[in-house]
C-alpha positions as CSV (number, residue, x, y, z in Angstrom):
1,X,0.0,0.0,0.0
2,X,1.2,3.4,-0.9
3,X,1.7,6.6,1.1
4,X,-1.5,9.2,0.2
5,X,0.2,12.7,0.4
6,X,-3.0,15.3,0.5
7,X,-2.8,17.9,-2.2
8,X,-2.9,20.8,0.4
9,X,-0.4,19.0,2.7
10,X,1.9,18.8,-0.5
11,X,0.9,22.6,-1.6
12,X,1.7,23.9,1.6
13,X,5.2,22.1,2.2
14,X,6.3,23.3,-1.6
15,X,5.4,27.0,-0.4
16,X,7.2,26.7,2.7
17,X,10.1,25.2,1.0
18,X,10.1,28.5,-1.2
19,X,9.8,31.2,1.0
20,X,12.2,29.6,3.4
21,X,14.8,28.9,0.0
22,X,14.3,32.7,-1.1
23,X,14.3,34.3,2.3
24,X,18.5,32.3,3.0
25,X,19.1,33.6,-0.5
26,X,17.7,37.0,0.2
27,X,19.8,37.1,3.2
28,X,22.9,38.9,2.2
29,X,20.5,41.9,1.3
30,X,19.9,42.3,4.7
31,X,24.1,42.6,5.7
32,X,24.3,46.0,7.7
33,X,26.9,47.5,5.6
34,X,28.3,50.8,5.2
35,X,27.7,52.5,2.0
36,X,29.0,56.0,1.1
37,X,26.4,59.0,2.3
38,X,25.5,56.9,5.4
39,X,25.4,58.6,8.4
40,X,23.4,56.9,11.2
41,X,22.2,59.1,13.6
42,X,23.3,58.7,17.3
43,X,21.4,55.5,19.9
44,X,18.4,56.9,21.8
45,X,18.0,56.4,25.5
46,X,15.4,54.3,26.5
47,X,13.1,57.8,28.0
48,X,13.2,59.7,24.5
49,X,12.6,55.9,22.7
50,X,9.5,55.5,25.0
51,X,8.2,59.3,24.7
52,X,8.5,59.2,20.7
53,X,7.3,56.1,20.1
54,X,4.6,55.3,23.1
55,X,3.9,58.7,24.4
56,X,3.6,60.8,21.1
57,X,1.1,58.0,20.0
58,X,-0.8,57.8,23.2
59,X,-0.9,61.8,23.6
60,X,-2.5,62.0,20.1
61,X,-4.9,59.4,20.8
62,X,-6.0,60.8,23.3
63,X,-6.3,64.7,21.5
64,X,-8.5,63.1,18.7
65,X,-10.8,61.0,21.5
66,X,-11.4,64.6,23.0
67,X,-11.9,66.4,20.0
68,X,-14.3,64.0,19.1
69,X,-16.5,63.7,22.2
70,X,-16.8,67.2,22.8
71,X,-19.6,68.2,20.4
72,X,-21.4,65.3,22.7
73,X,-19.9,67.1,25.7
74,X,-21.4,70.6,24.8
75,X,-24.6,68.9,23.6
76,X,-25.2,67.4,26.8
77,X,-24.2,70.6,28.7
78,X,-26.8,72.7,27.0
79,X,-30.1,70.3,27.1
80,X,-29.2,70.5,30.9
């Protein structure tokens, strides 16, 4: 009796085989080398990485929330 492989089972190995074959080939593209005009900027601290990238987004969060609710906010004010 033979092995039965299941067409999907079969489909989904030959995809996996290619993304994994093109992303070890691809690999080298991702080298951090130095190229002429590249000037990297100096490492953050951990504070100014926090306020830029967790603060900034939470502060504007909240700004459009507000802006949002307060037509509600004055609505409700002046039926009372």
């Amino acid at each position: 009796m033979g092995f039965v492989v299941n067409r999907n089972a079969l489909r989904a190995g030959a995809v996996s085989a290619v993304v994994t074959l093109m992303s070890l080939i691809s690999a080298p593209a991702f080298a951090n080398i130095r190229d002429d005009g590249d000037d990297p900027a100096p490492s953050m601290g951990i504070g100014e990485t926090l306020g830029i990238f967790v603060g900034l987004p939470v502060l504007a969060f909240v700004i459009i929330a507000g802006l949002v609710m307060l037509p509600d906010i004055i609505k409700k004010k002046q039926q009372h």
